[in-house]
C-alpha positions in Angstrom: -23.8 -12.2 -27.2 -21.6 -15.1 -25.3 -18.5 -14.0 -24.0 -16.2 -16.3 -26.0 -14.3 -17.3 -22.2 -18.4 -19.1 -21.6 -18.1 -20.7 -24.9 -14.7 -22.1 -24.9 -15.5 -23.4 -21.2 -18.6 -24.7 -21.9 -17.4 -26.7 -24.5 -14.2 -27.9 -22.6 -11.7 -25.9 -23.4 -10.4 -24.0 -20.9 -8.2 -25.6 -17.9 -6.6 -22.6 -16.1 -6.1 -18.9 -17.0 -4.8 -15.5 -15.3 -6.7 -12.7 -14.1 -9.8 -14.4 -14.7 -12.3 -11.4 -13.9 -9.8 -9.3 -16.2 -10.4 -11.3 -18.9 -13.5 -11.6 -18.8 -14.0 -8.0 -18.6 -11.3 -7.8 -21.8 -13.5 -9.7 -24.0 -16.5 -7.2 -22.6 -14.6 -4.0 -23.3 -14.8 -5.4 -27.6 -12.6 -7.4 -30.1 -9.4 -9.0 -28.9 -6.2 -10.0 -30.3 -4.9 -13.0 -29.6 -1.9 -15.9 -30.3 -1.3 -19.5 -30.0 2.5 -20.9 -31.3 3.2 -23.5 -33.4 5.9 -25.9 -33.2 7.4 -26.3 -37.2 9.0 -29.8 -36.3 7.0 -31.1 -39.1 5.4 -30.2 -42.3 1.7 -31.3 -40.9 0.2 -30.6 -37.8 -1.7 -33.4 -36.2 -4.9 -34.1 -34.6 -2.9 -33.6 -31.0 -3.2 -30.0 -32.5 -6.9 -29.4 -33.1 -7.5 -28.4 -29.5 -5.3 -25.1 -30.4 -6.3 -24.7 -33.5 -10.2 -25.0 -33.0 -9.8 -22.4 -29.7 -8.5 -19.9 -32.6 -11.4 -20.4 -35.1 -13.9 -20.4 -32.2 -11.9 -16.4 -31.3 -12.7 -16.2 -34.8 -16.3 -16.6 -35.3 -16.7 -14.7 -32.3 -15.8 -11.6 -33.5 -11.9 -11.7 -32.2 -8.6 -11.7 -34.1 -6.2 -14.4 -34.0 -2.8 -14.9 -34.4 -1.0 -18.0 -35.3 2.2 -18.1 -34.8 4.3 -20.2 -36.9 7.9 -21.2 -34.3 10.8 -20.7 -36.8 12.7 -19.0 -35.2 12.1 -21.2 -31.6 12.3 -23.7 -33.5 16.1 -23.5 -34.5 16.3 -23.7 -30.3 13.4 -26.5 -29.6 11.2 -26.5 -26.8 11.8 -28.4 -23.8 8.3 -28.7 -22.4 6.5 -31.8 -22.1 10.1 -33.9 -23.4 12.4 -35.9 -21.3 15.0 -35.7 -24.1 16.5 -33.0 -26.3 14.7 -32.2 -29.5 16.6 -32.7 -32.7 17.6 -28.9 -34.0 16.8 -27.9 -37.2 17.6 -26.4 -40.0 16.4 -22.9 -41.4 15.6 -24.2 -44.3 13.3 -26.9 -42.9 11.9 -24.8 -40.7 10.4 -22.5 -43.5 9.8 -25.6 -45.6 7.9 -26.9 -42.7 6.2 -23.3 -42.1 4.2 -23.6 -45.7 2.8 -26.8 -44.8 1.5 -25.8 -41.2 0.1 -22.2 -43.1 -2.2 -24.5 -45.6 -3.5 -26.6 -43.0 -4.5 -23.6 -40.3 -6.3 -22.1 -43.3 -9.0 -24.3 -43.2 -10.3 -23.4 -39.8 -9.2 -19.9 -40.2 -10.2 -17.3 -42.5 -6.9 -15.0 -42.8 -7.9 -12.6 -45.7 -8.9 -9.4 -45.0 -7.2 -8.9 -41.6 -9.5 -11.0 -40.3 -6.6 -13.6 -38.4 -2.5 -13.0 -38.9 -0.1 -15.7 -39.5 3.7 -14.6 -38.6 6.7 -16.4 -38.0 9.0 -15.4 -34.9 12.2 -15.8 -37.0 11.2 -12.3 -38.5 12.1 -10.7 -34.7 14.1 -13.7 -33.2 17.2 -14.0 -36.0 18.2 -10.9 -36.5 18.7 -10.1 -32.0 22.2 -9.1 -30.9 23.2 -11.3 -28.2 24.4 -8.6 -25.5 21.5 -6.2 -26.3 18.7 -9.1 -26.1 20.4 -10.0 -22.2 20.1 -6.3 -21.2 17.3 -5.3 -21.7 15.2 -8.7 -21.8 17.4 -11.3 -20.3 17.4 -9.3 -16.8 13.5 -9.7 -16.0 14.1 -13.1 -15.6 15.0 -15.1 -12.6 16.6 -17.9 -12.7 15.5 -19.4 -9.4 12.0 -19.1 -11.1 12.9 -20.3 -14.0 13.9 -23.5 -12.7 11.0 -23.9 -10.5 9.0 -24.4 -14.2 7.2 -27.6 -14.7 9.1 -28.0 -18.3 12.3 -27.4 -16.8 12.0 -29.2 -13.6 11.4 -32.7 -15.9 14.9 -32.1 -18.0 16.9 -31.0 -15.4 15.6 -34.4 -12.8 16.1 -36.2 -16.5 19.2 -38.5 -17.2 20.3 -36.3 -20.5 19.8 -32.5 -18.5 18.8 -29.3 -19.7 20.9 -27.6 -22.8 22.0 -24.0 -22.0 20.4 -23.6 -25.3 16.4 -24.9 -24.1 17.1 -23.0 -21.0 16.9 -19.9 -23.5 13.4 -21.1 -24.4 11.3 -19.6 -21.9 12.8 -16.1 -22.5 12.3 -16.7 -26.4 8.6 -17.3 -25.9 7.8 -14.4 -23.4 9.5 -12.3 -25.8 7.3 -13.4 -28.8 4.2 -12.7 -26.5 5.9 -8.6 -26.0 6.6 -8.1 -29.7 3.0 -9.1 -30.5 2.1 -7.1 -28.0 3.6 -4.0 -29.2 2.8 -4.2 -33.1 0.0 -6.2 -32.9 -1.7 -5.3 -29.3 -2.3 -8.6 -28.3 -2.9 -9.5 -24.8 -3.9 -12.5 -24.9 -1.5 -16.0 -25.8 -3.5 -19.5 -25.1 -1.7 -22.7 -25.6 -1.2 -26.6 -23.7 -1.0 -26.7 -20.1 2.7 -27.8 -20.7 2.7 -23.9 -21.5 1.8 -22.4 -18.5 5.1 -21.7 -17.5 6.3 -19.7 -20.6 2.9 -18.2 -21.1 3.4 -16.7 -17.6 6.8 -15.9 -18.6 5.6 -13.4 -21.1 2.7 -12.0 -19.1 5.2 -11.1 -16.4 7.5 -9.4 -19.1 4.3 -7.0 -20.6 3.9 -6.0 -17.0 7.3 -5.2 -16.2 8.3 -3.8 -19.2 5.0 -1.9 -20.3 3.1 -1.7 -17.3 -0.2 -3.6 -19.2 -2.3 -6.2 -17.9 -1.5 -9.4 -20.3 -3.6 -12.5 -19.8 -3.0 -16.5 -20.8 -5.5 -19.2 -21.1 -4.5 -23.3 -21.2 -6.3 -26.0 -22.2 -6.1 -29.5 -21.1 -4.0 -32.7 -22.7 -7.1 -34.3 -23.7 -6.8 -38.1 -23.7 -9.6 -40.7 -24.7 -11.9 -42.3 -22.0 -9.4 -45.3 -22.1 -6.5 -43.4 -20.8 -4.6 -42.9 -24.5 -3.2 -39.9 -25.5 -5.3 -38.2 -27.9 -4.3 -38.5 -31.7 -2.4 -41.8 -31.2 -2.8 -45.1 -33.5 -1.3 -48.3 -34.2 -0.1 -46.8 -37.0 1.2 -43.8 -35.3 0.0 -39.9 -35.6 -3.3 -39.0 -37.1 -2.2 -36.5 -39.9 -4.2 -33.2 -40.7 -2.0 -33.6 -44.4 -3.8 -35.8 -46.3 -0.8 -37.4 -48.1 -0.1 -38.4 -44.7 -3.2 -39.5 -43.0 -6.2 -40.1 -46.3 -9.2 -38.4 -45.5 -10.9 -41.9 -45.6 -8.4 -43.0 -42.8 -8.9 -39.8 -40.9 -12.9 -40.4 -41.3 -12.4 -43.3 -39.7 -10.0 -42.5 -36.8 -13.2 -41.0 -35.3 -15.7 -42.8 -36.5 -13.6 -45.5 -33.9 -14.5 -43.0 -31.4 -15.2 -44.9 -28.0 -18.7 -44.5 -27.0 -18.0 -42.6 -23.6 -15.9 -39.6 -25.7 -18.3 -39.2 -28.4 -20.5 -36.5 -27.1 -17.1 -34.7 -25.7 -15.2 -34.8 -29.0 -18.5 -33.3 -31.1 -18.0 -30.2 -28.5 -14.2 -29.7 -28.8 -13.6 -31.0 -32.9 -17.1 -29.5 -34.4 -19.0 -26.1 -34.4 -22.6 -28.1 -34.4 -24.3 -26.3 -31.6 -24.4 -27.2 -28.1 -27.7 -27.4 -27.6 -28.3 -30.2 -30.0 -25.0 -32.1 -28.0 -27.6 -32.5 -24.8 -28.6 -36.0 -25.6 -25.8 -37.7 -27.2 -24.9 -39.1 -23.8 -28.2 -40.6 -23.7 -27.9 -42.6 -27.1 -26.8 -46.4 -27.9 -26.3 -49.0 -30.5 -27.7 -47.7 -34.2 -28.2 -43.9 -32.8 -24.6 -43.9 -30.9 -23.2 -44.8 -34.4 -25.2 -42.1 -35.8 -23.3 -39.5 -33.9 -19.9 -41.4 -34.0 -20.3 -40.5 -38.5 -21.4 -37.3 -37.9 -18.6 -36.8 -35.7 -16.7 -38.1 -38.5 -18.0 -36.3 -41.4 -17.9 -32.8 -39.8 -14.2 -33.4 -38.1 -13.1 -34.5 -41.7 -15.1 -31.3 -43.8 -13.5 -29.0 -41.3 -9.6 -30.5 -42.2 -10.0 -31.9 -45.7 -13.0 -29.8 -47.3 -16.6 -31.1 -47.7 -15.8 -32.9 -50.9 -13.0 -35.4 -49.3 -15.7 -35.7 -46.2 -18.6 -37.0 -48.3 -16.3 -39.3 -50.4 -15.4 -40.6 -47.0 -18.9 -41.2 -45.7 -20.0 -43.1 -49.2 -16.5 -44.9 -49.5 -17.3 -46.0 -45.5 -20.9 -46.9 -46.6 -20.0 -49.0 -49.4 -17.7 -51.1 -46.8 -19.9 -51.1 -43.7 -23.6 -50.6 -45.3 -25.5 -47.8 -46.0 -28.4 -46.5 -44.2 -30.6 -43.0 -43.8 -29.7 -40.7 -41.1 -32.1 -39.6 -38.9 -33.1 -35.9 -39.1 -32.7 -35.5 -35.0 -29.7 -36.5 -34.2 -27.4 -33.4 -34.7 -29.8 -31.3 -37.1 -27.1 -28.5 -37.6 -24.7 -31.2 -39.4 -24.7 -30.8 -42.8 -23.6 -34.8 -43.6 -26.2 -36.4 -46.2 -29.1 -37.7 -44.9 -30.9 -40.0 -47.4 -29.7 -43.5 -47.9 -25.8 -43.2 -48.7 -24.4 -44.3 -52.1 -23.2 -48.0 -51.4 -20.9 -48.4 -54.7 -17.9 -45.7 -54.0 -15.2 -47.1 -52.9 -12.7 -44.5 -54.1 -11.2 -43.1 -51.0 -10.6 -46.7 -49.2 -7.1 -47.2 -49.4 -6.1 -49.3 -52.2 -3.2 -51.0 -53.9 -2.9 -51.9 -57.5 -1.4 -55.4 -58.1 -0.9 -57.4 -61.5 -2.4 -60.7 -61.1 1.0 -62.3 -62.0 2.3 -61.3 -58.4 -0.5 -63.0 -56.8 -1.1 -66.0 -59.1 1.7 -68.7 -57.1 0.7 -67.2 -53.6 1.7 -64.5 -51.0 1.9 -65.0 -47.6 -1.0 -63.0 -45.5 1.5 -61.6 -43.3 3.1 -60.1 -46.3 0.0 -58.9 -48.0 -0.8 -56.9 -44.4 2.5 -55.6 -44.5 3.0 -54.5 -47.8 -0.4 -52.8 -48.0 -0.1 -51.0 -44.7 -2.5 -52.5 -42.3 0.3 -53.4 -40.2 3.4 -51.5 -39.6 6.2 -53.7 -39.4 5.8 -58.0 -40.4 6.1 -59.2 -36.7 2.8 -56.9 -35.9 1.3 -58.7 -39.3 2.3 -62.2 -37.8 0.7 -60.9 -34.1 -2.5 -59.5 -35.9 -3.1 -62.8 -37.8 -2.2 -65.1 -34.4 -4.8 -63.3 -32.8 -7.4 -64.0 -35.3 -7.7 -60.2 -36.2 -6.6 -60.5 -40.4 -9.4 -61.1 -42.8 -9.4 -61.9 -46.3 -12.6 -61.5 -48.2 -14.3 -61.6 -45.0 -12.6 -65.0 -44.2 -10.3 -65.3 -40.5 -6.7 -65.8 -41.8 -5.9 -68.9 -39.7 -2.5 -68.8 -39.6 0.4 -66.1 -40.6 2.3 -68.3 -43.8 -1.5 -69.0 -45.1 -0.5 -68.2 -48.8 -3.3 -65.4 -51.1 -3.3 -66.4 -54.2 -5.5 -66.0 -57.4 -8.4 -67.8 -55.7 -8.7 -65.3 -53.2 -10.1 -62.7 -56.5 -13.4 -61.4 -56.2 -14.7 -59.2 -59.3 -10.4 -58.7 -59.6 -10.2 -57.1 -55.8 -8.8 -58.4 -52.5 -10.5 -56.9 -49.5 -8.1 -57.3 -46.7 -10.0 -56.6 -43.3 -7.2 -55.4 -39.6 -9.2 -55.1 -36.8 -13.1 -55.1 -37.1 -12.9 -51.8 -39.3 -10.1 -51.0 -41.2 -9.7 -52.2 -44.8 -7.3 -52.3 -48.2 -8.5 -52.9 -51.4 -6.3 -54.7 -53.6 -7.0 -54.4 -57.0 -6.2 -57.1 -59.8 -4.5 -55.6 -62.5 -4.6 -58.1 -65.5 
């Protein structure tokens, strides 16, 4: 059996960890423990947090035990790392709020029935510390000098706002999570961004000094796309593992756009198809490329939305962009439909519902773009349609003011085309 270090390297993972021969040897010696935080600044993770949350499943499914850890309780503090600018604080009650939302998403990479993975939230140990107590016998490991020597820290304090006194406390917050797991949980083991290094170090320092154990840390890489952009980043902003937030048609198609040079990459770091059958998708173009680019699609979309929301997505992108069989031996593991897609189910493309009074004296395209959510504000509508990039019916909008009106109704629909794939329905309400 592959130790699970191999796999997660082998499929890009991995950019730096301590004690490497230790940790290996860890993983030899038989299951493992191990934790990755989780910021609750939101209600929905994103797609900037798959890389996490995919290293935890992979743990999973080999044999290990994961902890995710939800941040309420460093979240009332915020987390310096990676930010030139304080983070806004907030409130319990948001935090907890926000904590339900991140505990429905995580559940469908990982299995946590049956003790099989943990879920905790650090306010359960952080709220309830006294002060003077928390400085004696934790606060006095810590150096300052080394503190401030920490990438995270070194950015706020060169930065024109600073570094609070209260994200100073950060650090110490985070290696103290990494102890109390380690003593009622026994894990040695906390993996997160490479933005982490320093606080993950933080905490294996405080295991050793404190309990005389070997802890370890893994980091993965920011992973950006071959163009330079930072993973998970649109014109229309975050990709959204909520679906009230991101559609699972829209999230479909956020990697079906996959650039050609990161497809074979993101099928090793956002799926669990097999590496072996990954070997030649470097090797592919035109009509096979796009092959892997849906099955990339389909199988990132099953794993956050179910396999239900992933095949509407495939017949709702088929009946916009054509449908075709898939061949059998390109990704054989992937468990997308093969034969010819259904061409007529257009359910999950985003749609509006419109009476045809509001469009029977004329809307401006910009408008239409706007309203509908193609665009996100109406100057990006006017630079979208001055650009030639706005299509009605399959018909270039020539100019921003061109007015929509009831001659533009097809069969009572609207197809309003951004870009060269993404579409709105409008439908014609009479």
């Amino acid at each position: 059996m592959a130790n699970v270090i191999d796999v997660l390297k082998e499929r890009g993972f991995i950019e730096d960890m301590t004690h490497d021969e230790e940790l290996y040897g860890h993983f030899d010696d038989g299951p493992v423990t191990c934790y990755i935080g989780f910021d609750p600044t939101a209600s929905s993770l994103h797609v900037g947090s798959l890389i996490p949350i995919m290293s935890l499943a992979h743990m999973q499914r080999e044999g290990h035990r994961p902890i995710a850890l939800v941040g309420g309780g460093t979240g009332l503090v915020g987390d310096p790392s990676g930010k030139t600018e304080m983070r806004q604080l907030l409130t319990e009650a948001v935090v907890e709020e926000n904590a339900k939302g991140l505990k429905r998403q995580l559940s469908r990479f990982i299995e946590f029935g049956d003790k099989k993975a943990m879920l905790v939230n650090n306010a359960d140990w952080l709220v309830p510390l006294k002060y003077i107590p928390f400085l004696r016998d934790i606060g006095r490991h810590f150096s300052v000098n080394r503190m401030i020597k920490a990438e995270s820290y070194r950015m706020r304090l060169d930065s024109d706002e600073g570094l609070s006194f209260i994200e100073f406390n950060y650090m110490v917050l985070q290696a103290y999570d990494f102890l109390e797991l380690h003593d009622s949980h026994g894990c040695r083991l906390q993996m997160g961004g490479s933005d982490q290094w320093g606080n993950i170090v933080a905490g294996v320092e405080l295991i050793r000094r404190m309990r005389q154990h070997t802890a370890f840390g893994i980091t993965f890489p920011l992973i950006t796309t071959s163009s330079g952009a930072k993973m998970g980043k649109t014109a229309k902003g975050a990709v959204w593992l909520d679906k009230e937030r991101t559609s699972p048609y829209d999230y479909y198609q956020f990697w079906v756009n996959t650039d050609d040079r990161d497809v074979e990459r993101f099928l090793a770091l956002f799926t669990f198809l097999p590496m072996d059958e990954m070997r030649n998708i470097g090797g592919l173009e035109g009509a096979d490329l796009n092959v892997a680019k849906t099955i990339l699609a389909f199988e990132a979309t099953r794993l956050a939305h179910g396999r239900e929301d992933a095949v509407q997505a495939f017949h709702a992108a088929s009946s916009m962009f054509g449908a075709r069989a898939l061949p059998e031996h390109i990704l054989p593991s992937s468990r997308i439909p093969r034969a010819a897609a259904r061409d007529d189910d257009d359910s999950s493309v985003p749609q509006t519902e419109m009476p045809l009074s509001a469009i029977q004296e004329g809307l401006p395209a910009f408008k239409l773009f706007l309203e509908t959510g193609l665009t996100p504000s109406g100057g990006a509508a006017r630079r979208l349609i001055t650009q030639g990039g706005a299509y009605v019916n399959g018909n270039r909008v020539e100019s921003y003011d061109e007015m929509i009106n009831e001659s533009n109704i097809n069969d009572m629909e609207i197809l309003l085309r951004a870009g060269k794939k993404r579409y709105h329905k409008i439908k014609i309400i009479n």
